[in-house]
TORTIKE-652742 format. One record per residue (C-alpha): residue number from 1; y, x, z. Coordinates in Angstrom, 2 decimals, padded with zeros to 5 digits. Each point is the difference from the previous one (the first is absolute). Layout:
REM TORTIKE-652742
(NUM, (Y, X, Z))
...
***
This chain:
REM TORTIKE-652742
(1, (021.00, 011.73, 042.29))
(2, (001.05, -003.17, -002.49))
(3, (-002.86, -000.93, -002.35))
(4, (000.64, 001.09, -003.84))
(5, (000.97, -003.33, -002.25))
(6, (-003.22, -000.58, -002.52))
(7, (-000.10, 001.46, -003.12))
(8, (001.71, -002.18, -002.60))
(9, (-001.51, -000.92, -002.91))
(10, (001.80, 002.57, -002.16))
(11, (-000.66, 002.62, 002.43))
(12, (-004.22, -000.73, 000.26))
(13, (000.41, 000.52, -004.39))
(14, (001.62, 003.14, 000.85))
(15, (-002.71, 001.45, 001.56))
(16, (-002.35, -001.71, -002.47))
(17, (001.62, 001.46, -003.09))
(18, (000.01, 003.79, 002.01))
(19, (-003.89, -000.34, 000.89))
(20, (-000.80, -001.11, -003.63))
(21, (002.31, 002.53, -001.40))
(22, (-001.99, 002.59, -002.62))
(23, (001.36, 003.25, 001.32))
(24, (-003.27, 002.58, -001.93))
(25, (002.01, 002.06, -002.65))
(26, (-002.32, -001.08, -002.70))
(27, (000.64, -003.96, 000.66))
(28, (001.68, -002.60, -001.59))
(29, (002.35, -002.80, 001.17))
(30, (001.60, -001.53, -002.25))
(31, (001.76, -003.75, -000.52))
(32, (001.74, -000.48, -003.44))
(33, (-000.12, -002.86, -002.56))
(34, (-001.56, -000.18, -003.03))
(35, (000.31, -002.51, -003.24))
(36, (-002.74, -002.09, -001.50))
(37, (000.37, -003.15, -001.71))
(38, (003.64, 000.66, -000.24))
(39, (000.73, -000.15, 003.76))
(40, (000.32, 002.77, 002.25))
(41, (-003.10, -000.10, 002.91))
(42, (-000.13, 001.89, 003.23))
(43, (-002.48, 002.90, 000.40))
(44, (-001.11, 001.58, 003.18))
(45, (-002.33, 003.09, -000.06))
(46, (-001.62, 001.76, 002.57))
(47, (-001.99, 003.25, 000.66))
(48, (-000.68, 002.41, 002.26))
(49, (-000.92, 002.66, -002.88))
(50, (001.17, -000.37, -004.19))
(51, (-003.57, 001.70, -001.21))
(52, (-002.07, -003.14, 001.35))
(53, (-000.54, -002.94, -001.97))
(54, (002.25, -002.87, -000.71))
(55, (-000.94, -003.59, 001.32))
(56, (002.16, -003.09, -001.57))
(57, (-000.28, -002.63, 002.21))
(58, (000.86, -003.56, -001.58))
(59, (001.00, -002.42, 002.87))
(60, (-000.98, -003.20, 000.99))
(61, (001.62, -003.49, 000.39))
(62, (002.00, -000.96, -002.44))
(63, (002.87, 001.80, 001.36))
(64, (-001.66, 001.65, 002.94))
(65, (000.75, 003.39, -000.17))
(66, (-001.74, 003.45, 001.01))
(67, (002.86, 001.65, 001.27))
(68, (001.21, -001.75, 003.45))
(69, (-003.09, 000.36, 001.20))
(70, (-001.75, 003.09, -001.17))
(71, (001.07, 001.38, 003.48))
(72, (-002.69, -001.78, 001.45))
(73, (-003.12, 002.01, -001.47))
(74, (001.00, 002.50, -003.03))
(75, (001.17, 002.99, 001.56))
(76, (-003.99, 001.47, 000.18))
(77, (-000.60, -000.52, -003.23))
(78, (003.38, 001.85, -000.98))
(79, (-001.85, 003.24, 001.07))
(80, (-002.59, -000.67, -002.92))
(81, (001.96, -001.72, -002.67))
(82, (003.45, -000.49, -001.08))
(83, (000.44, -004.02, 000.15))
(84, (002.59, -001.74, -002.21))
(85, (000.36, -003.59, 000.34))
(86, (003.15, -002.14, -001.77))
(87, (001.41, -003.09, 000.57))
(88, (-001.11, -002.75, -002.69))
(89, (002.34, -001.77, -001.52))
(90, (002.05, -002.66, 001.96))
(91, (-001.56, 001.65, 003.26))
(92, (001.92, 001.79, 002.49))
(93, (002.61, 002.33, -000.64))
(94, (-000.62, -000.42, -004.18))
(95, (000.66, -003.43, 000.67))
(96, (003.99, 000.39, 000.36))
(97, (-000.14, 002.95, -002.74))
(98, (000.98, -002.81, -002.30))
(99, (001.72, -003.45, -000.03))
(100, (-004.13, -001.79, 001.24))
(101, (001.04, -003.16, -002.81))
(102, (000.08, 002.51, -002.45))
(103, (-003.48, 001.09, 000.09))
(104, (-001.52, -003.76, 001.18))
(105, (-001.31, -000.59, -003.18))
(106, (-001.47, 003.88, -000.09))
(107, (-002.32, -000.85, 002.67))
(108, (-003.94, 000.07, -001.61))
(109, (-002.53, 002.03, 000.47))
(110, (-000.04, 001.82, -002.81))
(111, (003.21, 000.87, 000.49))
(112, (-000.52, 001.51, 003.44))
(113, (-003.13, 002.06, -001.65))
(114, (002.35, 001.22, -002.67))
(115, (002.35, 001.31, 003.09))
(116, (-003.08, 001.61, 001.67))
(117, (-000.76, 001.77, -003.00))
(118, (003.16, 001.15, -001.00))
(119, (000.66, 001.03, 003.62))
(120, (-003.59, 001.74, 000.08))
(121, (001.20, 002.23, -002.89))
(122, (003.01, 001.16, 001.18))
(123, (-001.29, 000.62, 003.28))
(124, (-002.47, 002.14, -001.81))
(125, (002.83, 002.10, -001.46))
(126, (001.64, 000.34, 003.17))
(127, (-002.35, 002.40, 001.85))
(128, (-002.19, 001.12, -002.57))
(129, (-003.09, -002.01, 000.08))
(130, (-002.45, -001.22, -003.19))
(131, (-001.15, -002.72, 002.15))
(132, (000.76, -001.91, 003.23))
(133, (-002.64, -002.32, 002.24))
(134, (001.00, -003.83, 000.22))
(135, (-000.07, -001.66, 002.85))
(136, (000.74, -004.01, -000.60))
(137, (000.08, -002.12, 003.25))
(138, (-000.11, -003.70, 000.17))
(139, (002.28, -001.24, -002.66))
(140, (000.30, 003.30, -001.22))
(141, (-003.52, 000.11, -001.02))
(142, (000.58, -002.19, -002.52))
(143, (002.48, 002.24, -001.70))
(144, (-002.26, 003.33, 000.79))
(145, (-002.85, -001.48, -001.73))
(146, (001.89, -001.18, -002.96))
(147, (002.00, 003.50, 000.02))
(148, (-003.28, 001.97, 000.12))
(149, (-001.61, -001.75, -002.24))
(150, (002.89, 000.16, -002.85))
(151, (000.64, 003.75, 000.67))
(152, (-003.07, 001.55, 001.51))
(153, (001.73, 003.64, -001.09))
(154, (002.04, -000.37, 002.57))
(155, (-002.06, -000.55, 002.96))
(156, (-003.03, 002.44, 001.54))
(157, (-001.32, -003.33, 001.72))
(158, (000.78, -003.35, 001.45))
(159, (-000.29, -001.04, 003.36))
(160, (000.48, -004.09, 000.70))
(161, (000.75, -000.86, 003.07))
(162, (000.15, -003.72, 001.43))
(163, (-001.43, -000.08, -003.99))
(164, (000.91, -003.63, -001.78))
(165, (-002.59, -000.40, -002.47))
(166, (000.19, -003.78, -000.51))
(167, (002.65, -002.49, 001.63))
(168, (-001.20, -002.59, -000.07))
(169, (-003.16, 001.20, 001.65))
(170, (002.06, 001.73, 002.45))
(171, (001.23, -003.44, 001.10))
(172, (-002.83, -001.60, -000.06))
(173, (-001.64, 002.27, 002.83))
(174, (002.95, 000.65, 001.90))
(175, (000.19, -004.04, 000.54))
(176, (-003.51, -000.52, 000.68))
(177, (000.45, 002.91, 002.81))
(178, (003.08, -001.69, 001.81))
(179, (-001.91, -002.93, 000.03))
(180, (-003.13, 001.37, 001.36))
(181, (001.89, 001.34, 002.42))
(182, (002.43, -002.81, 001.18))
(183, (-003.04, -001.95, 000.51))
(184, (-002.13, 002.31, 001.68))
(185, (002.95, 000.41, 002.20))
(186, (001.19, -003.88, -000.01))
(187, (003.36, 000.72, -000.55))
(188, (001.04, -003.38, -001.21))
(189, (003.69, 001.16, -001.01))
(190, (-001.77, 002.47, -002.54))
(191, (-002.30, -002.45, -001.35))
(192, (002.27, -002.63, -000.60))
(193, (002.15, 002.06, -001.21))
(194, (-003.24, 001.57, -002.38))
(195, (-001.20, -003.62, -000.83))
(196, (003.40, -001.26, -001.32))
(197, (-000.38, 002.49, -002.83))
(198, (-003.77, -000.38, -000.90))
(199, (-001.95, 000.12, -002.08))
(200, (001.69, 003.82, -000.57))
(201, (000.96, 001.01, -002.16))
(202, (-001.76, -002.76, -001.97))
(203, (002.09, -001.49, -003.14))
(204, (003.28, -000.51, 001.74))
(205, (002.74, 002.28, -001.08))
(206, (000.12, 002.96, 002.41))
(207, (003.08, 000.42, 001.73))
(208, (001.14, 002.30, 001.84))
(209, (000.20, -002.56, 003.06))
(210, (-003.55, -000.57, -000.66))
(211, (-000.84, 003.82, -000.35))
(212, (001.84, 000.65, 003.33))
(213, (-001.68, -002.90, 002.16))
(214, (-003.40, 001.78, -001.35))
(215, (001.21, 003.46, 000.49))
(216, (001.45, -000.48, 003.52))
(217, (-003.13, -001.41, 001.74))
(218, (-002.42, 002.50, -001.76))
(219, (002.87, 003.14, 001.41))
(220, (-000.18, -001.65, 003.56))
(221, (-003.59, 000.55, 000.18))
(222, (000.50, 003.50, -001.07))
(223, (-000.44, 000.16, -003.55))
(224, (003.07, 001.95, -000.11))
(225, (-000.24, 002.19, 002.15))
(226, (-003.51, 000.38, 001.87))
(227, (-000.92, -001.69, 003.71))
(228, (003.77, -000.82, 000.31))
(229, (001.98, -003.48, -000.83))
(230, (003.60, 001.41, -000.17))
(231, (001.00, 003.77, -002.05))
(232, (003.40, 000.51, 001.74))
(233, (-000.95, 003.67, -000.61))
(234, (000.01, -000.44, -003.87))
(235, (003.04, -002.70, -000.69))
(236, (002.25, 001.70, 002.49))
(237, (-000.46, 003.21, -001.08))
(238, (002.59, 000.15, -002.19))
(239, (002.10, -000.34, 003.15))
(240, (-000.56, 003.47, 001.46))
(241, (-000.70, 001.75, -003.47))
(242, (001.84, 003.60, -000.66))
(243, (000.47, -000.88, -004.13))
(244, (001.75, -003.50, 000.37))
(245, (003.10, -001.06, 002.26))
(246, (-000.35, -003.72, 001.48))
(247, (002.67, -000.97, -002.78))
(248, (-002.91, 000.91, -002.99))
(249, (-003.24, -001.47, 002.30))
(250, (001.30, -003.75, -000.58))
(251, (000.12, 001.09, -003.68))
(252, (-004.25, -000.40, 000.54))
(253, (000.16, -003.56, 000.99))
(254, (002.88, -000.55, -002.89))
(255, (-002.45, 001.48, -002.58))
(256, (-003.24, -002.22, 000.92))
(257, (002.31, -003.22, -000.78))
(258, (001.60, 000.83, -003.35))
(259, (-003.34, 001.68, -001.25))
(260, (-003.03, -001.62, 001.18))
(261, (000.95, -003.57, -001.26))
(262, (000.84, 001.08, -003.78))
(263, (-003.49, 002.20, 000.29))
(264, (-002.11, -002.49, 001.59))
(265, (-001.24, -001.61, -003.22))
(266, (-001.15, 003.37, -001.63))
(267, (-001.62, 001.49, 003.23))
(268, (-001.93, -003.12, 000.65))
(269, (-001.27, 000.51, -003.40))
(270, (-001.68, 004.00, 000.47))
(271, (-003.30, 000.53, -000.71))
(272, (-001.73, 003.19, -000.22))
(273, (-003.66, -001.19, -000.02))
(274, (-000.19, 000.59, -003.73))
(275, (000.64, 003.46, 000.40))
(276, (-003.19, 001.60, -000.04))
(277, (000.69, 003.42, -000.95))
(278, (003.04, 002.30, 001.61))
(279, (000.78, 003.27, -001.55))
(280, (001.35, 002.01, 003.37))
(281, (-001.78, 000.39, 003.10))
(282, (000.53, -003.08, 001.93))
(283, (-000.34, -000.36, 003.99))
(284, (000.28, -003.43, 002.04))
(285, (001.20, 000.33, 003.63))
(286, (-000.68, -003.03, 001.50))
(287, (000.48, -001.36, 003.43))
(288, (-003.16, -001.90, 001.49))
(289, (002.25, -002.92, 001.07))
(290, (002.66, -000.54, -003.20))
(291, (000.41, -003.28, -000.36))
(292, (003.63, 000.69, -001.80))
(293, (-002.02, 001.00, -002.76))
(294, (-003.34, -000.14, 000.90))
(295, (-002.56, 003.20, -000.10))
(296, (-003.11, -002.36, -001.89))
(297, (001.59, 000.35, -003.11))
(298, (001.17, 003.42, -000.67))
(299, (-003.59, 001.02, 001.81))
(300, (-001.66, -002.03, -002.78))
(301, (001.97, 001.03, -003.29))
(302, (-000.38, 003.63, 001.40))
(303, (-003.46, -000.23, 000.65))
(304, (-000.46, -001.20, -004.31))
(305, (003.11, 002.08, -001.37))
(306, (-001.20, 003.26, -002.56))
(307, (002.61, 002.62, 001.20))
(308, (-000.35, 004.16, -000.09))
(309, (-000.21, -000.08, 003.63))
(310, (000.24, -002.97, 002.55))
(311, (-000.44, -000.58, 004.01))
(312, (000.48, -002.69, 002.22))
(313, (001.61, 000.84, 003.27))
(314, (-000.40, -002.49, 003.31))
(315, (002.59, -000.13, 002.51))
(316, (-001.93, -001.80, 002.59))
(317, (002.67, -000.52, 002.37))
(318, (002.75, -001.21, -002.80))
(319, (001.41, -002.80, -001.30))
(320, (002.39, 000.18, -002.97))
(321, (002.18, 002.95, 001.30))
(322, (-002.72, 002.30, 000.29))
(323, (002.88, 003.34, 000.12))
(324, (001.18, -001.48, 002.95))
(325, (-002.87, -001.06, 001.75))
(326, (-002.43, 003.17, -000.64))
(327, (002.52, 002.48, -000.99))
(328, (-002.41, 002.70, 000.89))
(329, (-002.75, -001.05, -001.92))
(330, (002.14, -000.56, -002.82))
(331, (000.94, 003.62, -000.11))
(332, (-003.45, 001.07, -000.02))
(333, (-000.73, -002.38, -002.64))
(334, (002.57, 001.52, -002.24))
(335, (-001.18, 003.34, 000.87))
(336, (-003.92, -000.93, -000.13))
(337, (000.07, -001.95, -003.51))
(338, (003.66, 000.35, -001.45))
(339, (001.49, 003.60, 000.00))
(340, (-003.28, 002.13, -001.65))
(341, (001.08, -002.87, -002.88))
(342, (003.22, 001.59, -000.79))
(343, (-001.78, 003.09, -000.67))
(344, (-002.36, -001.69, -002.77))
(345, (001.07, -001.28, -003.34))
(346, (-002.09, -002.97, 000.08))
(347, (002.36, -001.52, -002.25))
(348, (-001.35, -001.79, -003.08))
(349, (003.81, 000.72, -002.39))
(350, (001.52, 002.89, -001.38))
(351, (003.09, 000.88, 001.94))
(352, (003.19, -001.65, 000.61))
(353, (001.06, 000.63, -003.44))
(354, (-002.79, -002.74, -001.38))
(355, (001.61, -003.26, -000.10))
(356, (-000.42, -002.99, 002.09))
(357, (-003.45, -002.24, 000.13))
(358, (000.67, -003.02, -001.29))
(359, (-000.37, -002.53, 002.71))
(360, (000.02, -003.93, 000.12))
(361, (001.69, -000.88, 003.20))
(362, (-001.78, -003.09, 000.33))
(363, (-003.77, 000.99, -000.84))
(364, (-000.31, 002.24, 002.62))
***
């Protein structure tokens, strides 16, 4: 008997899309677009049942987004909540929604929170909900805490993952780890390559080819992704996901380019330490071995922060992708300390009709 040919790539998303497939009557799956900021933004949501609550989930990166690789660990938390996640501005498949030059100059922070938020409420609208949970990951936990802190009304509670509290910090420790490690290790091409940029970040101007020689050696040693020095299983996923073709996955690597050197400046420049009271329940997952944003800081601000509710939640055998890495204890973390929260007005505002908090982007 001949031997089958292997799957093809196409064929292994096939089966992909059919096994993630929401097929309960009460579910939702659903990709559209909707427009915020004047562009049109792609929307994914997800659900195995409409009556459970609604979790926005803010990406990472810049331009890294949700949706290509949700495959990888959402579809248990589906049963429990209906997740909607977007892609940013200039990310993905909202990246070629418009001509990219025409929004270059769009690109600032408080213009992706002003997306988030305008998003947020018509997602509200859509199936019926007062409030939704944020989720912010990574980069996207800059926006969530900005978003939840300009319209708490919106949001039941807030749940920072791979939280960036202060930049500049983050950098700090992430450098100091890679070269802890090099050296512990003696790998002389990382600590050459480590030494030719220090003292980091000191008062140099920090480039992104200074960023990545930091980032890089501090990732090998598993501050990515924990106890490994290479996550094929993250930055190919894309490759075998069910919600973009190969055509749309190279839109990822197209996104990080045009977006992350006109944000650089800004992001560099986040600082939530003076935050010291938050008006939502807040909740920190963090990964014991994040050093892509490290875990000391968020730990620390959390640990000070007045808030209605708060809890810190260890994922001991994480780095900065804890979803990935512990999906299972991140669904009984959402369970354990998240979902009873959507059932609680903790919320400090009147509802949605009350208008915006004023906010100073940069005093955060």
């Amino acid at each position: 008997m001949a031997e089958e040919p292997p799957l093809s790539a196409d064929e292994a998303r096939e089966i992909i899309a059919d096994l993630q497939r929401i097929v309960a009557p009460s579910g939702i799956q659903e990709t559209y677009q909707l427009t915020a900021g004047g562009i049109d933004h792609w929307v994914y949501a997800r659900g195995q049942d409409r009556s459970n609550p609604v979790i926005l989930f803010v990406h990472g990166g810049p331009a890294s987004p949700l949706a290509p690789a949700w495959w990888q660990f959402q579809r248990p938390i589906e049963e429990y909540f209906t997740v909607v996640t977007y892609d940013q501005r200039a990310a993905g498949r909202t990246l070629h929604s418009v001509d990219p030059d025409s929004i270059a100059d769009t690109l600032r922070i408080s213009q992706y929170v002003d997306d988030a938020i305008e998003l947020a409420e018509q997602i509200r609208e859509r199936y019926g909900v007062r409030k939704m949970i944020l989720i912010g990951h990574s980069w996207g936990t800059v926006i969530g805490m900005y978003a939840a802190l300009a319209r708490p009304d919106l949001f039941h509670a807030y749940v920072g993952i791979g939280q960036v509290i202060n930049s500049r910090t983050n950098e700090t420790l992430s450098f100091e780890y890679a070269l802890d490690q090099a050296r512990k290790h003696e790998h002389t091409e990382a600590l050459e390559q480590l030494e030719s940029i220090a003292p980091y970040p000191g008062d140099e101007p920090l480039t992104r080819e200074r960023i990545i020689i930091a980032r890089q050696w501090a990732q090998y040693r598993g501050g990515l992704s924990a106890y490994r020095d290479d996550s094929l299983y993250f930055f190919q996923a894309p490759l075998l996901s069910p919600e973009y073709t190969l055509d749309e996955s190279e839109t990822i690597g197209e996104g990080n380019q045009f977006t992350l050197g006109r944000i650089l400046d800004e992001l560099l420049d986040v600082d939530f330490t003076g935050v010291t009271e938050f008006p939502i329940p807040v909740l920190m997952f963090m990964g014991r071995h994040d050093y892509t944003t490290p875990s000391e800081p968020p730990a620390t601000w959390l640990a000070k922060v007045q808030a209605p509710y708060k809890q810190a939640v260890w994922f001991e055998n994480s780095a900065h992708l804890a979803p990935w890495e512990e999906p299972g204890k991140t669904l009984v973390s959402l369970l354990t300390y998240v979902r009873p929260l959507a059932g609680t007005d903790h919320s400090r505002t009147a509802p949605s009709s009350m208008p915006a908090m004023k906010w100073r982007w940069r005093n955060a």
